[in-house]
C-alpha positions in Angstrom: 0.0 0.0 0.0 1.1 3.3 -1.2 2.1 6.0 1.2 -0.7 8.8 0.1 -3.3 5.4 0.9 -1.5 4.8 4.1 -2.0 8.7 5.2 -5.6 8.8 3.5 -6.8 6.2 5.0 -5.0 6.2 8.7 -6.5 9.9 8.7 -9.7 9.3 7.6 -9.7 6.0 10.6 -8.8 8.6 13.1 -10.7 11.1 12.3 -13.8 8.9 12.3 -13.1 7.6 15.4 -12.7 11.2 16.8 -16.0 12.3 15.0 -18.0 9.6 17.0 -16.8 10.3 20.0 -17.5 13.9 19.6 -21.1 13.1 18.2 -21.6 11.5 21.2 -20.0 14.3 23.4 -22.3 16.7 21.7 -25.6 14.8 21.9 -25.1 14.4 25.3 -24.3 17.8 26.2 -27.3 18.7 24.1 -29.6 16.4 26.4 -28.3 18.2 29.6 -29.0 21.6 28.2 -32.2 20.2 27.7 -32.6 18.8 31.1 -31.5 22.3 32.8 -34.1 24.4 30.5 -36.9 21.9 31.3 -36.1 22.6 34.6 -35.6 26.1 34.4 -38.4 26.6 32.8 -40.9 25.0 35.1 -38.7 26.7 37.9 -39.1 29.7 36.4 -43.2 28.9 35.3 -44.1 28.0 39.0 -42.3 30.7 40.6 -43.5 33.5 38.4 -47.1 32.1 38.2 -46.8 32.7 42.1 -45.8 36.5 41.9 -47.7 37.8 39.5 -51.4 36.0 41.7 -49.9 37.4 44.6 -49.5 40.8 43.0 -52.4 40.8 41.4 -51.9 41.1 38.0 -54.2 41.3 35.0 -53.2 40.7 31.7 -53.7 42.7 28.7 -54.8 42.4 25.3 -52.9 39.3 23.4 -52.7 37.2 20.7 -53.2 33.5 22.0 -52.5 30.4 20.2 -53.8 27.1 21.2 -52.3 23.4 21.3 -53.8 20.4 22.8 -51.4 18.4 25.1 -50.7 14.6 25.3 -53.1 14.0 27.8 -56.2 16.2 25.8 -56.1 18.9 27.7 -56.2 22.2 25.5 -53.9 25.1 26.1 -53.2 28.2 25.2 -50.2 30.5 25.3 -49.2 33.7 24.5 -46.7 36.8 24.9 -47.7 39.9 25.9 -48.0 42.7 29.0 -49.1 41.9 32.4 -50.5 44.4 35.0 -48.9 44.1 38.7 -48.7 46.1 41.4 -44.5 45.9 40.4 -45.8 47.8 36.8 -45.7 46.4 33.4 -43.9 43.5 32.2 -44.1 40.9 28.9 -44.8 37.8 30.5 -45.7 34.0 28.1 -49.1 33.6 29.7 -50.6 29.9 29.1 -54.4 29.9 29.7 -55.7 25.9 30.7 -59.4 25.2 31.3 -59.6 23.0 34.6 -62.9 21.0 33.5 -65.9 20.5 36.3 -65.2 18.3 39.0 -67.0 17.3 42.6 -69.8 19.6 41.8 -67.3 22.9 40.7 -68.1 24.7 37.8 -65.2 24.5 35.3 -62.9 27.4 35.0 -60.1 29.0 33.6 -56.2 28.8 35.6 -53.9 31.3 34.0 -49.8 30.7 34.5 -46.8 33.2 34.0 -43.7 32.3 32.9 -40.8 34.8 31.8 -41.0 36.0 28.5 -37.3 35.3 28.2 -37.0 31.5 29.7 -34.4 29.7 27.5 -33.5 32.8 25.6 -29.4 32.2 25.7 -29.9 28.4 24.2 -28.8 29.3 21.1 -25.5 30.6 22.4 -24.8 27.4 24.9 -25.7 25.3 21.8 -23.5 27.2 19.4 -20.7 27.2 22.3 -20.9 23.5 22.2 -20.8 22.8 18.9 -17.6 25.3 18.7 -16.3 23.7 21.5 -17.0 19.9 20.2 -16.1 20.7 16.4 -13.0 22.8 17.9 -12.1 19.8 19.7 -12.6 17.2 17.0 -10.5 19.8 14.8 -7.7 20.0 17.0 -7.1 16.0 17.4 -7.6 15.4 13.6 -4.6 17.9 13.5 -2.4 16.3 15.9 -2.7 13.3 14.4 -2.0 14.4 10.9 1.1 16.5 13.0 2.3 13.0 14.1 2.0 11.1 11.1 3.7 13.9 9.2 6.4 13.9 11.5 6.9 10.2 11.6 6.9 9.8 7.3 9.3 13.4 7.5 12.0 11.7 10.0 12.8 9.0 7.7 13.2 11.7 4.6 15.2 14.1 6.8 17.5 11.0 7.5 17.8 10.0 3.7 18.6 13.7 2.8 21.4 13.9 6.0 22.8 10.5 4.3 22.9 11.8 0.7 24.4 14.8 1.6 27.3 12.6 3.2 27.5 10.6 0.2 27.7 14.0 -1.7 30.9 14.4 -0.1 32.7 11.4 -0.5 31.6 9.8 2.1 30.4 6.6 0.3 30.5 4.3 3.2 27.3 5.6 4.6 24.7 3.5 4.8 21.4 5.3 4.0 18.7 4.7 6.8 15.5 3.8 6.7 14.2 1.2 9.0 11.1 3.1 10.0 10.4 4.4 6.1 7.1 2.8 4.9 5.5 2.7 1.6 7.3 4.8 -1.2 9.4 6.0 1.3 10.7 2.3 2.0 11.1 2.0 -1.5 13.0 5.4 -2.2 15.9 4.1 0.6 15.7 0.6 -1.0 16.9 2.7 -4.4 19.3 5.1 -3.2 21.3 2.2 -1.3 21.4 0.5 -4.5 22.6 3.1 -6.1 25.0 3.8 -3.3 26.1 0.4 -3.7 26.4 1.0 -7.2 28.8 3.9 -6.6 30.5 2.2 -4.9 31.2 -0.8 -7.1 31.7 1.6 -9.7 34.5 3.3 -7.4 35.8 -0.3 -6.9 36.0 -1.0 -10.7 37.4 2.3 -11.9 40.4 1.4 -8.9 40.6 -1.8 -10.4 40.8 -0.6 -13.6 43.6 2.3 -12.9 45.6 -1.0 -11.0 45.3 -2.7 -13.8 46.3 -0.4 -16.3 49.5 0.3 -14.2 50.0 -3.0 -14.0 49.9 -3.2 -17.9 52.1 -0.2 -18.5 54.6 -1.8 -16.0 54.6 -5.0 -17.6 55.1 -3.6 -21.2 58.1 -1.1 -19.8 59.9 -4.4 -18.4 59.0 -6.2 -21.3 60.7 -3.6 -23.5 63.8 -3.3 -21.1 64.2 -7.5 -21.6 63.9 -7.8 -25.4 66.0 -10.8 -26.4 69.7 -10.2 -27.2 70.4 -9.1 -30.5 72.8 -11.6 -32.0 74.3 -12.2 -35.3 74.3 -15.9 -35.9 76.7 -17.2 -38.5 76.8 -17.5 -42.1 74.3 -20.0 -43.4 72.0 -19.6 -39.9 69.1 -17.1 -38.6 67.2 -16.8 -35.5 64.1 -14.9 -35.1 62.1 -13.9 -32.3 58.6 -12.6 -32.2 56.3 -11.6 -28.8 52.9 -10.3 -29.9 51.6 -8.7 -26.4 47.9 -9.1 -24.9 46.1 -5.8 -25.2 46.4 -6.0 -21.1 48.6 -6.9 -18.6 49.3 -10.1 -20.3 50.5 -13.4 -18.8 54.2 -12.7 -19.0 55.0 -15.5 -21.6 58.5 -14.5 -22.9 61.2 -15.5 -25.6 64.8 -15.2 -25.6 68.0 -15.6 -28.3 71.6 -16.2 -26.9 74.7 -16.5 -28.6 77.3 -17.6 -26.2 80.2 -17.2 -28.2 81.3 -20.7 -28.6 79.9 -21.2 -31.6 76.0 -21.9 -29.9 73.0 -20.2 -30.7 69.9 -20.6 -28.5 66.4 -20.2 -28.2 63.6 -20.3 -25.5 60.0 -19.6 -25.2 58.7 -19.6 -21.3 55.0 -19.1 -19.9 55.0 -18.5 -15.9 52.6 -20.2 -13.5 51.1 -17.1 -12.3 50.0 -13.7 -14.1 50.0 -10.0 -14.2 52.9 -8.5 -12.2 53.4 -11.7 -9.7 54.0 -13.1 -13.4 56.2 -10.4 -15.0 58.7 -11.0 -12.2 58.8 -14.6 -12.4 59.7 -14.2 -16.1 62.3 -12.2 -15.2 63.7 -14.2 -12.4 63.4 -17.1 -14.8 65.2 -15.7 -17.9 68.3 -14.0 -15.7 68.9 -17.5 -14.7 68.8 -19.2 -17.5 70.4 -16.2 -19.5 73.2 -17.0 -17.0 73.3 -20.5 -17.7 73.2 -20.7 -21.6 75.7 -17.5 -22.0 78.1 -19.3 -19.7 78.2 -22.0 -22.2 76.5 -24.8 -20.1 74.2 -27.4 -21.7 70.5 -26.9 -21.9 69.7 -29.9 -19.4 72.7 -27.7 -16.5 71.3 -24.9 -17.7 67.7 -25.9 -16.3 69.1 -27.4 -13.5 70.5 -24.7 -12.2 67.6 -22.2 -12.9 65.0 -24.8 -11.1 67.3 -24.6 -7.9 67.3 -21.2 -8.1 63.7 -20.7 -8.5 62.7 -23.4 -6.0 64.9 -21.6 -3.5 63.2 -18.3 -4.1 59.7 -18.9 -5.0 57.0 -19.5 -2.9 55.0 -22.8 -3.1 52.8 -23.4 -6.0 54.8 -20.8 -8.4 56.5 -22.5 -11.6 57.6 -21.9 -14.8 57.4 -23.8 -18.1 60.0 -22.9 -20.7 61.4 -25.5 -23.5 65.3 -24.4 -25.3 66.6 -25.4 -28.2 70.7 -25.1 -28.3 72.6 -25.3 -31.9 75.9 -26.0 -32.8 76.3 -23.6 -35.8 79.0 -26.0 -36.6 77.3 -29.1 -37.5 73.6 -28.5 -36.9 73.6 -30.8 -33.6 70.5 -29.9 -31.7 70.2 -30.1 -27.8 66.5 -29.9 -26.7 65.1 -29.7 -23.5 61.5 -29.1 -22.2 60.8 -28.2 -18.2 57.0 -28.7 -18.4 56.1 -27.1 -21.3 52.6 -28.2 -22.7 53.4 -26.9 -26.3 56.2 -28.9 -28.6 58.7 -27.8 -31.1 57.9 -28.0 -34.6 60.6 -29.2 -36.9 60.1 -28.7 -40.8 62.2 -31.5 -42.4 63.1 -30.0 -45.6 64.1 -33.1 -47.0 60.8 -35.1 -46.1 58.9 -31.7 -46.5 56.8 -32.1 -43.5 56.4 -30.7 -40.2 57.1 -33.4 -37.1 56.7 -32.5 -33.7 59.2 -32.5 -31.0 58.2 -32.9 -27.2 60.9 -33.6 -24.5 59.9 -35.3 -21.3 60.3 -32.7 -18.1 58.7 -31.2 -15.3 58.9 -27.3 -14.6 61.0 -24.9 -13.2 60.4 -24.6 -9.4 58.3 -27.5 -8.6 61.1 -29.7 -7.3 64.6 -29.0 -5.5 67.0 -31.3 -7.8 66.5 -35.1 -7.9 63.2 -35.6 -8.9 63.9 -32.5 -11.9 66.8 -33.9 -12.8 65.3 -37.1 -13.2 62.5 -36.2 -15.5 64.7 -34.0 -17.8 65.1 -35.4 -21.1 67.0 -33.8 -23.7 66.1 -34.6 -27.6 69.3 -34.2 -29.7 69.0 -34.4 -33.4 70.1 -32.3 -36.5 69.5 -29.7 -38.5 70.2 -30.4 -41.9 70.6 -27.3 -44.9 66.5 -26.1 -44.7 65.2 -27.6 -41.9 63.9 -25.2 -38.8 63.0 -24.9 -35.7 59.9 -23.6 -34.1 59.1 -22.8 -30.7 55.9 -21.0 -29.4 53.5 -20.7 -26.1 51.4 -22.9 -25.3 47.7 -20.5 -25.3 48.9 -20.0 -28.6 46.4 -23.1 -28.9 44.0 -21.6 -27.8 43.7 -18.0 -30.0 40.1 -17.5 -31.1 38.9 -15.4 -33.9 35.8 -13.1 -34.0 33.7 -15.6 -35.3 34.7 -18.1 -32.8 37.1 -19.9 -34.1 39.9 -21.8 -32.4 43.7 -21.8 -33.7 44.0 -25.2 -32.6 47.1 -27.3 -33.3 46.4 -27.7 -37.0 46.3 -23.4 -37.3 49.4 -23.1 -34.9 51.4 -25.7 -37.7 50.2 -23.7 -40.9 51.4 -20.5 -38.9 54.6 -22.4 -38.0 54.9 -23.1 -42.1 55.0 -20.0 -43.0 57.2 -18.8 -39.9 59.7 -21.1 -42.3 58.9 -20.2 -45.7 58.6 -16.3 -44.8 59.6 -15.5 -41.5 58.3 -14.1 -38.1 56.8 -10.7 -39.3 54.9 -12.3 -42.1 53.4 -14.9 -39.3 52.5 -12.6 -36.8 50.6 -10.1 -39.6 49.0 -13.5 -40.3 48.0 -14.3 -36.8 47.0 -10.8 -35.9 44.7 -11.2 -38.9 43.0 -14.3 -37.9 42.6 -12.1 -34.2 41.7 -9.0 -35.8 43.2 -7.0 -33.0 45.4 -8.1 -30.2 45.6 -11.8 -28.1 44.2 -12.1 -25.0 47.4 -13.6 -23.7 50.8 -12.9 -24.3 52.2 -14.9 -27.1 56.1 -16.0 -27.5 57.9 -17.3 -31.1 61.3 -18.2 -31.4 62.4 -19.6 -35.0 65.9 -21.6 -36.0 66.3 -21.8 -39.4 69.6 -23.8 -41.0 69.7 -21.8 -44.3 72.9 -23.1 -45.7 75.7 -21.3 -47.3 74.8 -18.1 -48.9 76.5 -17.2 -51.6 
């Protein structure tokens, strides 16, 4: 029920109930006046009856009317001047025939009453209905006082709450516990919208972190670009990183020439994202950066990273990276995998097909040494005049277009064939074609390609 039915219908309740019992205060006041001029009257009646006999009066000339009484005994009445021995007055003189009784002759009994008898009742009964109706008036008003008061405390909370709010002060609750109706309703509304504010605070805050969190992320990604290395005759390396429109998942790629005649690439994808992520790449590629450049093998290499990383990390954080090392000097291959969940892709040139390549090995960080060194496996083979390498992330799986389409593996090798035939910048202009716009995750490429002499 609506507040204006609430108020109509409260008042109009009260005020009925305050009618009646004024009704009933007037009709009974009205019955006592009665009472007290009946009385008065006959008071009155008697007593001057008995003055004016014993003064002798006579009555003048007057015009009489007549009226028969409820026991059939006619009267008449009538105002006009009376003779005393006091002088001249205007009496109501009622004339009654007493009929023959006992042998005496009927006759005439004349009564006096004051011509004036009753004459202030229309002021008592005027007094009491401006007394009642005043009364009735009064009450309706204090009621209608109350209820105004009680519907006006909850607004004059509300507006004491919105003002707070107005200033920044978003934590305050707005009250309303004794609001009914559309008042009720209007503090149901305004908290939602306070809560609304307040999620909207809560987003825009998340949404400034987050953005810092991107900007940092892309100024360390652009302070660890892989080394720039010039690989010798008849050999090129290629790295690509196409960055998530956000902060990304902090896959990365590295290229390492370690001066012995070596050339190495890695692709990595951290456990964890955002910032948390961005350092565990870092941690992750300074160590093996350290490894590879000192001219260790890619299974030491890893070893020493994972002890590294299990020493500082904290439980549960990891990172999955897979390495190819290349003797420029006869196309030996050394490949190792610490839990990554996407292979290499080899194009055989002679076979002219695409294999895949998946070393056995659990990630960097999980373990402290024996169980990691155990599950290391590294995959040597060789790289003959045409043949390359691939390495990429493993969401690179995952990529879906517009339309809903998924990359999948049979996409990521077509990409991989033309990383091969064409190179990294042609394969990324394809991918960011099939995305038409950027990933959703970061995405890492490393290529090896064993080009031969060149004349």
């Amino acid at each position: 029920m609506g507040i204006a039915a609430r108020f109509t219908l409260g008042l109009g309740l009260v005020a009925s109930i305050f009618a009646s019992i004024a009704a009933l205060v007037l009709l009974q006041g009205v019955q006592k006046m009665g009472t007290d001029l009946v009385n008065e009257a006959q008071s009155e009646l008697v007593a001057k009856s008995i003055q004016l006999e014993a003064d002798g009066a006579t009555r003048g000339a007057m015009q009489m009317s007549s009226r028969t009484t409820t026991t059939g005994i006619p009267v008449q009445t009538g105002v006009g001047p009376v003779t005393s021995s006091r002088g001249e007055e205007n009496v109501t003189v009622f004339l009654v025939n007493r009929p023959a009784k006992n042998g005496q002759p009927a006759e005439n009994v004349t009564m006096y009453a004051p011509a004036d008898v009753g004459g202030d009742t229309d002021m008592r009964v005027l007094a009491l209905i401006v007394l009642v109706c005043g009364a009735l008036v009064a009450a309706t008003v204090m009621m209608g006082a109350l209820t105004a008061r009680r519907l006006a405390a909850p607004l004059n909370e509300m507006v004491e709450d919105v003002m707070a709010i107005s200033r920044g002060h978003l934590d305050r609750q707005i009250r309303g516990e004794d609001a009914v109706g559309e008042v009720a309703h209007l503090a149901v509304a305004m908290e939602r919208m306070v809560d609304d504010l307040l999620e909207g605070q809560d987003n825009q805050e998340a949404l400034a972190a987050s953005e810092a969190e991107a900007d940092n992320m892309r100024e360390l990604r652009r302070n660890l670009q892989p080394m720039a290395i010039e690989p010798p005759a008849g050999w090129s390396i290629e790295t690509c990183l196409v960055e998530a429109g956000g902060a990304g998942t902090g896959d990365f790629v590295d290229a390492m020439d370690d001066g012995l005649g070596h050339i190495t690439a890695l692709v990595g994808a951290p456990a964890t994202h955002g910032m948390p992520g961005a350092l565990l790449m870092a941690m992750t590629r300074a160590y093996l950066r350290s490894g590879f450049l000192g001219g260790a093998e890619p299974s030491v290499a890893f070893d020493n990273a994972n002890t590294s990383l299990n020493r500082d990390l904290a439980r549960g954080l990891y990172c999955s990276v897979i390495a190819a090392r290349v003797d420029t000097e006869n196309g030996a291959v050394e490949m190792v995998s610490a839990g990554h969940q996407a292979p290499a892709i080899r194009w055989d040139a002679a076979a002219g097909q695409l294999r895949k390549l998946q070393p056995n090995g659990i990630a960097l960080g999980f373990d402290k040494g024996p169980i990691f060194r155990n599950s290391i496996e590294t995959l040597s083979l060789e790289l003959q005049i045409g043949d390359a390498v691939v390495l990429f992330s493993p969401l690179a799986f995952d990529c879906t277009s517009p339309s809903g389409k998924q990359l999948e593996e049979s996409g990521v090798y077509q990409l991989a064939k033309i990383a091969v035939d064409q190179g990294l910048d042609v394969m990324e202009e394809k991918l960011r074609g099939f995305l038409q716009g950027e990933p959703e995750t970061d995405l890492a490429f490393a290529l090896i390609r064993h080009q031969g002499d060149v004349a």
